[in-house]
LUMNU-32594 format. One record per atom (N, C-alpha, C): residue number from 1; residue in one letter; atom name; y, z, x. Coordinates in nm, 4 decimals. Example, Ala and Ser with C-alpha at 12.3 -4.5 7.8 and 13.67 -1.06 7.14 Angstrom:
residues 2
 pos code site        Y        Z        X
   1    A    N  -0.5690   0.7800   1.3190
   1    A   CA  -0.4500   0.7800   1.2300
   1    A    C  -0.3300   0.7800   1.3200
   2    S    N  -0.2250   0.7080   1.2850
   2    S   CA  -0.1060   0.7140   1.3670
   2    S    C   0.0030   0.7870   1.2900
end
This chain:
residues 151
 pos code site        Y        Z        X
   1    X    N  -4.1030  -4.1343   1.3078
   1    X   CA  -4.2284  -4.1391   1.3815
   1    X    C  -4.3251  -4.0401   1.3168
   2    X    N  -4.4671  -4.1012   1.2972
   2    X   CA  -4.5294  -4.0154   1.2464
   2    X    C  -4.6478  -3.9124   1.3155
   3    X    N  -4.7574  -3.8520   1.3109
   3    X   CA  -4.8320  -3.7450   1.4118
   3    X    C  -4.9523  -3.8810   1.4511
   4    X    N  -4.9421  -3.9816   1.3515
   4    X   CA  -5.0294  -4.0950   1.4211
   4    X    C  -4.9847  -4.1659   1.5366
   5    X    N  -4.8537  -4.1659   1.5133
   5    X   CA  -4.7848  -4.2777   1.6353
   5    X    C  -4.8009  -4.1454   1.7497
   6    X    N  -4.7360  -4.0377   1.7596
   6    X   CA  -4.7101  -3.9341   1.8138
   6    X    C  -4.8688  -3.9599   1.9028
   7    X    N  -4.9496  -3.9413   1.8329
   7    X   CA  -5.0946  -3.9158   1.8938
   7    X    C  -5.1104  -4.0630   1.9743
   8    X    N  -5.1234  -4.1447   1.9477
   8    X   CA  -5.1056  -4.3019   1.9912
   8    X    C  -5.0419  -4.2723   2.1495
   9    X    N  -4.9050  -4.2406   2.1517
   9    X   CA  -4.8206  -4.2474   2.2456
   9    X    C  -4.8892  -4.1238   2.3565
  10    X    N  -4.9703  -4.0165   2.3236
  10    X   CA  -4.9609  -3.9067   2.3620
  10    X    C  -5.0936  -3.9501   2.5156
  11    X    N  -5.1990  -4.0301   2.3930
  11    X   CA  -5.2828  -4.0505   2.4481
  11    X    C  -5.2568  -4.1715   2.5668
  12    X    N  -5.1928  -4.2748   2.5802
  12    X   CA  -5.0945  -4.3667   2.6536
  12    X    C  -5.0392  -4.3098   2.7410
  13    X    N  -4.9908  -4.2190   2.6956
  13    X   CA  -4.8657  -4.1286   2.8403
  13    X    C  -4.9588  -4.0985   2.9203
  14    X    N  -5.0418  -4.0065   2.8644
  14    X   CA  -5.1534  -3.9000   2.9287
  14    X    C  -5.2393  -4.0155   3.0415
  15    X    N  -5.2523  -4.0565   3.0207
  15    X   CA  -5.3743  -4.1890   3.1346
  15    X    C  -5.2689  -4.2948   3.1864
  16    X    N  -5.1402  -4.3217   3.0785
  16    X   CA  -5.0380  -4.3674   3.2161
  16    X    C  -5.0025  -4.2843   3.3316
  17    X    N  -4.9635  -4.1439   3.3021
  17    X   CA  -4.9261  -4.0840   3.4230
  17    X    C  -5.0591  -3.9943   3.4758
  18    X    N  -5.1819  -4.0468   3.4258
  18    X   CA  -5.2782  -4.0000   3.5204
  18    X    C  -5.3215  -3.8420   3.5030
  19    X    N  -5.2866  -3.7821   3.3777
  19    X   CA  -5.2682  -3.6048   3.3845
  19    X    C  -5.4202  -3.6374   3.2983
  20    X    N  -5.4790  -3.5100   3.3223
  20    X   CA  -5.6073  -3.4418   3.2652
  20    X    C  -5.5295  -3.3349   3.1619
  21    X    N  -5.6367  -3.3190   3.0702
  21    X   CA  -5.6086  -3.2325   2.9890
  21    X    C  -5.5948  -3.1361   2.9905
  22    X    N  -5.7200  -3.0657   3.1495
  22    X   CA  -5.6561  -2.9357   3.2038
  22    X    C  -5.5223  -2.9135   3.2111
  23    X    N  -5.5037  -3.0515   3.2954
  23    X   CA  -5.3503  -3.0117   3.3241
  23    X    C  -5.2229  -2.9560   3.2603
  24    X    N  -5.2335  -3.0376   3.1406
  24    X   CA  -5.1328  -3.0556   2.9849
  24    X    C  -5.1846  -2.8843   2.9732
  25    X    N  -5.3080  -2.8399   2.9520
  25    X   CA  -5.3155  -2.7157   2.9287
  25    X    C  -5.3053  -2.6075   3.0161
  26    X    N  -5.2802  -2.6671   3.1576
  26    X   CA  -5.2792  -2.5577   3.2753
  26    X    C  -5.0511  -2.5192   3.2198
  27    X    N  -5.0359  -2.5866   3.1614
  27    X   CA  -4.8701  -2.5670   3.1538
  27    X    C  -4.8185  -2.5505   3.0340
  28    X    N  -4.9443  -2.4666   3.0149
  28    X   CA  -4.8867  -2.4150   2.8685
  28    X    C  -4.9971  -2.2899   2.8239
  29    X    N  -5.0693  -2.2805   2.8846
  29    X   CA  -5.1408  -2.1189   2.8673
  29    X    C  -5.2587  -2.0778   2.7690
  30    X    N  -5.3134  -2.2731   2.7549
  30    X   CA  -5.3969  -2.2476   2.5935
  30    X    C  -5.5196  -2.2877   2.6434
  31    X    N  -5.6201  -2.2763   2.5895
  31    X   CA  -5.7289  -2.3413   2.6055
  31    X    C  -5.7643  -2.4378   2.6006
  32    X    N  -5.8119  -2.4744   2.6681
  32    X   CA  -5.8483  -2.6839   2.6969
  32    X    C  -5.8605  -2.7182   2.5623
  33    X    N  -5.9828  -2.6445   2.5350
  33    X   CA  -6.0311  -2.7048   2.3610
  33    X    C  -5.9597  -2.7310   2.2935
  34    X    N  -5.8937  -2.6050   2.3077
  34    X   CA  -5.7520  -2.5613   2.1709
  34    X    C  -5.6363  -2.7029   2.1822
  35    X    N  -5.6496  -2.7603   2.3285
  35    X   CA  -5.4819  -2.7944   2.3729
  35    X    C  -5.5204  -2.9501   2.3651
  36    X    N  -5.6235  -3.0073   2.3831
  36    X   CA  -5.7196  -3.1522   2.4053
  36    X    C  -5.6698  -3.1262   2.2325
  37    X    N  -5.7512  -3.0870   2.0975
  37    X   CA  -5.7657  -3.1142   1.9828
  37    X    C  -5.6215  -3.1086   1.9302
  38    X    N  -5.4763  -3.0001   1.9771
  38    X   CA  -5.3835  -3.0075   1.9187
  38    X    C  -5.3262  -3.1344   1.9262
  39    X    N  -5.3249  -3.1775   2.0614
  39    X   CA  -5.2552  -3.3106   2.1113
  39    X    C  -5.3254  -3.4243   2.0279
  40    X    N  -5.4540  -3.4204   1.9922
  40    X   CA  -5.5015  -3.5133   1.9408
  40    X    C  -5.4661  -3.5097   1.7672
  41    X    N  -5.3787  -3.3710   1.7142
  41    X   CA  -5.3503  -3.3877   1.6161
  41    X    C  -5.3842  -3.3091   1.5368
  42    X    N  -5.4860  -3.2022   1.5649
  42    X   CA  -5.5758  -3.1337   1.4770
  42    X    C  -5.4873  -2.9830   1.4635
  43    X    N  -5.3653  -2.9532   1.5355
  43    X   CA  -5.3288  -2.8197   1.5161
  43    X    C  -5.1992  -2.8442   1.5480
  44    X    N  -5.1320  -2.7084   1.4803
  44    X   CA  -4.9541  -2.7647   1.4973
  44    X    C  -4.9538  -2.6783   1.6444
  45    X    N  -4.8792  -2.7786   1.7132
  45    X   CA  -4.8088  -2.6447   1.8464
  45    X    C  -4.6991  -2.6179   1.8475
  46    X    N  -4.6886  -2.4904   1.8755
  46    X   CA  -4.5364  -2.4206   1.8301
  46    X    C  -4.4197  -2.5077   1.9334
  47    X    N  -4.2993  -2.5366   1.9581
  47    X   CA  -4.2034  -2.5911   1.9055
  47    X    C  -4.2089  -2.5668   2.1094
  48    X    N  -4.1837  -2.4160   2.1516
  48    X   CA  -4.1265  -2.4496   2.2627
  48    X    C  -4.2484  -2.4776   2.3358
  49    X    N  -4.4314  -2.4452   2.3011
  49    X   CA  -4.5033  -2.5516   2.4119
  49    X    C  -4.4941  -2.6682   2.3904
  50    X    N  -4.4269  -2.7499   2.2779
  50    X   CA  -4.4325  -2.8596   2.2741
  50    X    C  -4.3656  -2.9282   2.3394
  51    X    N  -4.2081  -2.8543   2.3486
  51    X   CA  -4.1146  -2.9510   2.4404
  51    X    C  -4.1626  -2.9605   2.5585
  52    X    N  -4.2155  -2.8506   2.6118
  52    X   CA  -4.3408  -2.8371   2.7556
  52    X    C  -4.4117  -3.0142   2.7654
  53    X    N  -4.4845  -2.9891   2.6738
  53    X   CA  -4.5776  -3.1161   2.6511
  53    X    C  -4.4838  -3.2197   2.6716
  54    X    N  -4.4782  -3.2483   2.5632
  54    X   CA  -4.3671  -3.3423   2.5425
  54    X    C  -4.2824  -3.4131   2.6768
  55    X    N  -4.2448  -3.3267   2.7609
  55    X   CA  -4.1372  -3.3415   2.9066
  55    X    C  -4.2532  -3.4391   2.9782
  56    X    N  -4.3953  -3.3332   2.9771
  56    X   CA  -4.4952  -3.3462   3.1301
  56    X    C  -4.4782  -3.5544   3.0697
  57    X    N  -4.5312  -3.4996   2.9283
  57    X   CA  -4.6127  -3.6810   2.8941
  57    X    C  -4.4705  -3.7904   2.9013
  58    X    N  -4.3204  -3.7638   2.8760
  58    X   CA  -4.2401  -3.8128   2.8829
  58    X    C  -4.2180  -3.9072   2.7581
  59    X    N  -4.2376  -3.8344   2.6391
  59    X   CA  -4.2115  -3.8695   2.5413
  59    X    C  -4.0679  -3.8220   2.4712
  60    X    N  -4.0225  -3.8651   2.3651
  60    X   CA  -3.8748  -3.8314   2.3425
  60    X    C  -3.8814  -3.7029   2.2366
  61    X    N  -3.8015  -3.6784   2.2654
  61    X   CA  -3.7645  -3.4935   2.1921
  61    X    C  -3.7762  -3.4874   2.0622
  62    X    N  -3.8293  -3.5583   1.9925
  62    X   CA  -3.8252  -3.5641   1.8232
  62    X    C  -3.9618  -3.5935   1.8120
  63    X    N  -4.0370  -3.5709   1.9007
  63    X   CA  -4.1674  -3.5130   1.9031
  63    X    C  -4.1875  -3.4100   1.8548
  64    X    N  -4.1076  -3.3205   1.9089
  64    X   CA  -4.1300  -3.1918   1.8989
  64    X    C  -4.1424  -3.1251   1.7341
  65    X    N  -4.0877  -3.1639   1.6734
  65    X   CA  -4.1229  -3.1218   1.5628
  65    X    C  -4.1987  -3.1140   1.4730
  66    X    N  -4.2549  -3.3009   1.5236
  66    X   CA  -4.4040  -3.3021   1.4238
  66    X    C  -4.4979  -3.2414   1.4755
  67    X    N  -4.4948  -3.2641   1.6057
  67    X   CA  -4.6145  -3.1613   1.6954
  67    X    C  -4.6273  -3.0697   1.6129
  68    X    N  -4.5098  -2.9965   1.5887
  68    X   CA  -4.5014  -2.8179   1.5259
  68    X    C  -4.5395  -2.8237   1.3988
  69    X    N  -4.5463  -2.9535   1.3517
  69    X   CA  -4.5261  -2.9540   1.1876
  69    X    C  -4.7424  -2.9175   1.1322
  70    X    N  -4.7825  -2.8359   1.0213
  70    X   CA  -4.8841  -2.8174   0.9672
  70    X    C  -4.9615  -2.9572   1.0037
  71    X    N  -5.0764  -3.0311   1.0444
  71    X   CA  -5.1684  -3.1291   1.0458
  71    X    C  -5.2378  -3.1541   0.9604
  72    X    N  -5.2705  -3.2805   0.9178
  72    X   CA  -5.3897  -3.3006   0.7889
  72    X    C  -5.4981  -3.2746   0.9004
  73    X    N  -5.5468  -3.1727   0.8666
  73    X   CA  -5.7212  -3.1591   0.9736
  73    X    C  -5.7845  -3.2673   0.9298
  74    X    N  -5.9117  -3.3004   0.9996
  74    X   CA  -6.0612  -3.3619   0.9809
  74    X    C  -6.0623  -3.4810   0.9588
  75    X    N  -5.9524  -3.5324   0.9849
  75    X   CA  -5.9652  -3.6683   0.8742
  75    X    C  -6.0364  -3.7713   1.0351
  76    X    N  -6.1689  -3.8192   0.9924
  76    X   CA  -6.1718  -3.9432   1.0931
  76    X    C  -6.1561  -4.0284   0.9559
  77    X    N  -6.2094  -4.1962   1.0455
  77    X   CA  -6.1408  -4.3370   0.9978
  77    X    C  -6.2570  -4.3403   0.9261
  78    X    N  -6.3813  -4.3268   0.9475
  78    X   CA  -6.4729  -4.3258   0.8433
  78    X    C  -6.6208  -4.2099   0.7651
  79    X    N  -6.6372  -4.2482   0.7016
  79    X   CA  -6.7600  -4.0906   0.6453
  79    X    C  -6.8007  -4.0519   0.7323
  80    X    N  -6.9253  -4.1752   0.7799
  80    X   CA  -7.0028  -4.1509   0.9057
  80    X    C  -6.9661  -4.1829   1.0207
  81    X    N  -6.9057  -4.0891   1.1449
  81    X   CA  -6.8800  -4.1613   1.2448
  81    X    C  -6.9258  -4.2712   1.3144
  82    X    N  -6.8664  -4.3116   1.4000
  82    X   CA  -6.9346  -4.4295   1.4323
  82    X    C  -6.8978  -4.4464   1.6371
  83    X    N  -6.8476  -4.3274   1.6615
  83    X   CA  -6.8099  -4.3216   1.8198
  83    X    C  -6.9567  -4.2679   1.8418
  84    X    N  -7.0337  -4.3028   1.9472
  84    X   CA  -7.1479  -4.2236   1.9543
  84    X    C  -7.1110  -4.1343   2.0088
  85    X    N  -7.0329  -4.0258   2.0429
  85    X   CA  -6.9952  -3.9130   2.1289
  85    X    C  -7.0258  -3.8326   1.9758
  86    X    N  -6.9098  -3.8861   1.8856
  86    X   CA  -6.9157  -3.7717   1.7855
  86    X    C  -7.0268  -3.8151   1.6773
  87    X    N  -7.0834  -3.8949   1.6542
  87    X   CA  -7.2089  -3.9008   1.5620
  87    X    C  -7.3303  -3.8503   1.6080
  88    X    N  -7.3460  -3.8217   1.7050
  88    X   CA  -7.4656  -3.7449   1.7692
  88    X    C  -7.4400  -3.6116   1.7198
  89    X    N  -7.2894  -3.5574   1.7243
  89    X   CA  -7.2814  -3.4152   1.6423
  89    X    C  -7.3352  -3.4327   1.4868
  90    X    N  -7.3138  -3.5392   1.4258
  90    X   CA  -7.3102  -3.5553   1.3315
  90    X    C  -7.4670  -3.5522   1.2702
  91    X    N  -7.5186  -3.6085   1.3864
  91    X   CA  -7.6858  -3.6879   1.3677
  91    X    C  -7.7611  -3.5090   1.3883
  92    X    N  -7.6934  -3.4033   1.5102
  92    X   CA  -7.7563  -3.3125   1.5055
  92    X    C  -7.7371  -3.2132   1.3884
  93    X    N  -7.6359  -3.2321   1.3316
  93    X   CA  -7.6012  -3.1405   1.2111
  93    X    C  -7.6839  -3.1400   1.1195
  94    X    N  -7.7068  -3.2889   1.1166
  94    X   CA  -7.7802  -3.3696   0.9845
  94    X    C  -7.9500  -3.2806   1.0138
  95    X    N  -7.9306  -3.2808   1.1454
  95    X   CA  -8.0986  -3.2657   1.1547
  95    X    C  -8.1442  -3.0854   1.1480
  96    X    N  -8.0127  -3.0126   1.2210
  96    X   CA  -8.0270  -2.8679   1.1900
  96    X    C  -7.9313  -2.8000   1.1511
  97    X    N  -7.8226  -2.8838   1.0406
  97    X   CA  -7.7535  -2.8062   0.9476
  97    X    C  -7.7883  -2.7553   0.8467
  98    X    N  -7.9227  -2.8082   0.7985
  98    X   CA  -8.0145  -2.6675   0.6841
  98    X    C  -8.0458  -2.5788   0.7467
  99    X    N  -8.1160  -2.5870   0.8707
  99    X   CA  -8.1264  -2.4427   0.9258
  99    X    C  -8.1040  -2.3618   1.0025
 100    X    N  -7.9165  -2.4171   1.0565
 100    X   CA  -7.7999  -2.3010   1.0892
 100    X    C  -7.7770  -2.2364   0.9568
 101    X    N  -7.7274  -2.3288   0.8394
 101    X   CA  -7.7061  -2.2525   0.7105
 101    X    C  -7.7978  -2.1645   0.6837
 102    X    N  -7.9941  -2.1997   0.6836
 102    X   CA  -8.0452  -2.0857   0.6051
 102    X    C  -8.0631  -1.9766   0.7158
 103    X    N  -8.0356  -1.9915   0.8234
 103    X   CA  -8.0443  -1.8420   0.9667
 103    X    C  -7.8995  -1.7527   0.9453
 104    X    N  -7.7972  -1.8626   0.9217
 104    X   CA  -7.6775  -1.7651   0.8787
 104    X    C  -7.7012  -1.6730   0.7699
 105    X    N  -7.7394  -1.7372   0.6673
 105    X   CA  -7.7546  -1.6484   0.5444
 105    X    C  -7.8952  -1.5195   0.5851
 106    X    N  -7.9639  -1.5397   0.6344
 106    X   CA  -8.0798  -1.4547   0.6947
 106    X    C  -8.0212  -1.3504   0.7418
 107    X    N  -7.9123  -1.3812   0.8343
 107    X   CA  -7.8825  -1.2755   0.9469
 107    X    C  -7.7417  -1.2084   0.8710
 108    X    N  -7.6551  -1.2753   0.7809
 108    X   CA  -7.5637  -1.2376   0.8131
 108    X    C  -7.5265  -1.2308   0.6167
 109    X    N  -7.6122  -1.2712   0.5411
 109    X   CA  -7.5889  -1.2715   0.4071
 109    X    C  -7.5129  -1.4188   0.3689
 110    X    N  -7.4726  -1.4161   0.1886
 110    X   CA  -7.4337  -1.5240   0.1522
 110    X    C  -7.3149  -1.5285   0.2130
 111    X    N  -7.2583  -1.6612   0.2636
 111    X   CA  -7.1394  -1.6774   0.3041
 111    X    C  -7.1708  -1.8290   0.4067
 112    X    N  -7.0067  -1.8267   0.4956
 112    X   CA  -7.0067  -1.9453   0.5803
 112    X    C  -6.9498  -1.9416   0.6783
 113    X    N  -6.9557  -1.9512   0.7976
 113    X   CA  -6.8874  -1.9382   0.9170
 113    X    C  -6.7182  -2.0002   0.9243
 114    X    N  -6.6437  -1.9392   0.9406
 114    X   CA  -6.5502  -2.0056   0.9555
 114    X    C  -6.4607  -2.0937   1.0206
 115    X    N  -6.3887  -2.1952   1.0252
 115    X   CA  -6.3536  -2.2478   1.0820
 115    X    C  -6.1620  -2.2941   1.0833
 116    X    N  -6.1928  -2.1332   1.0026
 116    X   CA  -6.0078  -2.1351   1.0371
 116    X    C  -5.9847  -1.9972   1.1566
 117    X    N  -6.0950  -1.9128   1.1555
 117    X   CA  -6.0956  -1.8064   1.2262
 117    X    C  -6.1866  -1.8472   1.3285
 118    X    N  -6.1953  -1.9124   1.4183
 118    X   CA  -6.2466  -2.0287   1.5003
 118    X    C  -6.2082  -2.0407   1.6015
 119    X    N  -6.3407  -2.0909   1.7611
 119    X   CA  -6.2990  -2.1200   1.8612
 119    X    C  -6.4635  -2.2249   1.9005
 120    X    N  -6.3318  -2.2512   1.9672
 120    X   CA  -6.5241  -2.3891   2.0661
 120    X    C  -6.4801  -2.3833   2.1761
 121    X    N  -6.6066  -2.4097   2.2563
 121    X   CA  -6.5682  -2.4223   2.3955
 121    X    C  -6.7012  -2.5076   2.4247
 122    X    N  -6.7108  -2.5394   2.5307
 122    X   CA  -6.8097  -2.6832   2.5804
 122    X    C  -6.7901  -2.6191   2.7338
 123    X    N  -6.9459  -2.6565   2.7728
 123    X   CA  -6.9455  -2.6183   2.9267
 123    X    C  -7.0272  -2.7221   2.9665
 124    X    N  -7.0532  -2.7726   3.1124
 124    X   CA  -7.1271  -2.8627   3.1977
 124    X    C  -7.2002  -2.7767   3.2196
 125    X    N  -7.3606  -2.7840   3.2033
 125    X   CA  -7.4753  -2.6635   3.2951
 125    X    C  -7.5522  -2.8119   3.3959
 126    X    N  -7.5912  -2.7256   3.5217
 126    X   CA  -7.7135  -2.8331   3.5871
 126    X    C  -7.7985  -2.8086   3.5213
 127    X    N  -7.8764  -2.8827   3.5163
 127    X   CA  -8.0352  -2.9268   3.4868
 127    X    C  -8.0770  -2.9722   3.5706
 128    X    N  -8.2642  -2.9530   3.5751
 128    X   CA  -8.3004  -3.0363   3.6972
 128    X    C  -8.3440  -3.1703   3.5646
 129    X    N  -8.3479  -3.2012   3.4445
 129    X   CA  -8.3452  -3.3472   3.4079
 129    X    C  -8.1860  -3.4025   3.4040
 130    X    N  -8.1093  -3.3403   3.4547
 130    X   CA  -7.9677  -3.3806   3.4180
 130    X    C  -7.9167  -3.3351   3.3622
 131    X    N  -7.7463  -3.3386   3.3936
 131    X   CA  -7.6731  -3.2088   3.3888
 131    X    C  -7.6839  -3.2183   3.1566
 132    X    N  -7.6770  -3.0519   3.1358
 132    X   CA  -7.6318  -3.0307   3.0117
 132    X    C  -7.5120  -3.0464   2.9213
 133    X    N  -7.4899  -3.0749   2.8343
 133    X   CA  -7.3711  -3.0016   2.7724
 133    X    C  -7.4046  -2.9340   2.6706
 134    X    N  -7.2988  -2.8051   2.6908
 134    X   CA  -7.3257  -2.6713   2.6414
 134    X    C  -7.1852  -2.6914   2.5253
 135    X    N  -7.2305  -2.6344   2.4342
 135    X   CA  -7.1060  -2.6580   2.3266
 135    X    C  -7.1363  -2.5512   2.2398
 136    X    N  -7.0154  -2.4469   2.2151
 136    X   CA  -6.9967  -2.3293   2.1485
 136    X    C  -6.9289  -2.3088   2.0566
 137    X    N  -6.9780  -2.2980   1.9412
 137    X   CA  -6.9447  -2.3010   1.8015
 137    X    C  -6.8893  -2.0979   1.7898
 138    X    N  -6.7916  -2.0199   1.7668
 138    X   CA  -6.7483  -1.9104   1.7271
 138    X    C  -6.6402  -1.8919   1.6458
 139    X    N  -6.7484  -1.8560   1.5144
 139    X   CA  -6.6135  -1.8766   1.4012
 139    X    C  -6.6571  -1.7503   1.2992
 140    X    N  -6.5816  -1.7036   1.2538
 140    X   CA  -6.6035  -1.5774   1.1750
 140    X    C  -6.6601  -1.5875   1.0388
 141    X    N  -6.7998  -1.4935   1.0209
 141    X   CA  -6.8527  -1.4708   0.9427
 141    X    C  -6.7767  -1.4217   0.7822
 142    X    N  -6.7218  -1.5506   0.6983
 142    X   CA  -6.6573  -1.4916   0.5810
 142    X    C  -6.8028  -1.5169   0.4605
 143    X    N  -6.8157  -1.3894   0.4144
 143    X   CA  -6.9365  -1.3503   0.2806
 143    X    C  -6.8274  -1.4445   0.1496
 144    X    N  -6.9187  -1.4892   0.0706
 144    X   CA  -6.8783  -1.5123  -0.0455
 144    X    C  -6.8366  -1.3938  -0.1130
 145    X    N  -6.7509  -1.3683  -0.2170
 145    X   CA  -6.6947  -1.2934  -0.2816
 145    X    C  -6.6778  -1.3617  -0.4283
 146    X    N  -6.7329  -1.3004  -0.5365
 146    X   CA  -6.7639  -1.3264  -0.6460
 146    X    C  -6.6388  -1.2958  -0.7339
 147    X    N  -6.5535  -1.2500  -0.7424
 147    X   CA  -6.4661  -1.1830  -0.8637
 147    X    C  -6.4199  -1.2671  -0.9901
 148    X    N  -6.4803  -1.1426  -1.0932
 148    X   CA  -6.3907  -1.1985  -1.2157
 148    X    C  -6.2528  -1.2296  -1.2440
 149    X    N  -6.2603  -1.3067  -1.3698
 149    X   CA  -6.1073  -1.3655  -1.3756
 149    X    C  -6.0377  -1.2242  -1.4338
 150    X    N  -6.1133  -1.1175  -1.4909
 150    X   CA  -6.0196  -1.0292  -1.5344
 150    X    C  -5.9691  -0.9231  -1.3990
 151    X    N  -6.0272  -0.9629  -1.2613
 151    X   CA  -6.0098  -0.8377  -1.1994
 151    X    C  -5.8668  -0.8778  -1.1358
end
């Protein structure tokens, strides 16, 4: 079985037996964000929250390992998305990813935010035009570093 089928089945269990993602993450101590994207594939989870997981969704025990096993990150099915949930990220990037990049470099020098030293979080705000979503990008400021091949 592979982390595709794994993910397939995960997502099936999860809305067969009716659990929220809080939930999956209320029983295991992680952050929604963190625990929604692992399940979906994007991060390994260590071995004993997995059997956790694994029990709630009622999947079989040889889960557990790929869960744990390193993930190919990022990969969607095509360049440009095409879910409108996530191409609107895509469409806003497009529109102010020159100038997160040139405010980073302003404020913080050459370099790139990271996204292995990384967290997101997403919040619901009211509005009086309708409710917001709030979405929080915190990832650590790594500077480029130049070194020669002799150093």
């Amino acid at each position: 079985m592979n982390r595709n089928e794994i993910t397939e089945q995960i997502v099936v269990a999860r809305l067969t037996k009716g659990l929220s993602w809080q939930q999956l993450t209320d029983a295991i101590d992680k952050p929604v964000m963190w625990t929604t994207s692992a399940l979906l594939g994007q991060h390994p989870i260590p071995a004993e929250l997995g059997k956790i997981l694994v029990e709630m969704l009622g999947l079989d025990d040889s889960a557990v390992p790929v869960l744990a096993a390193s993930p190919m990150r990022a990969g969607l099915p095509s360049a440009i998305p095409t879910d409108p949930t996530i191409y609107r990220f895509y469409e806003a990037l497009q529109v102010y990813g020159g100038a997160i990049k040139e405010l980073i470099h302003e404020k913080f020098g050459d370099g790139i935010m990271s996204a292995i030293n990384f967290s997101v979080d997403m919040q619901k705000k009211a509005h009086e035009s309708g409710d917001r979503v709030v979405v929080t990008f915190d990832g650590k400021f790594l500077p480029y570093q130049w070194v020669s091949a002799d150093s």
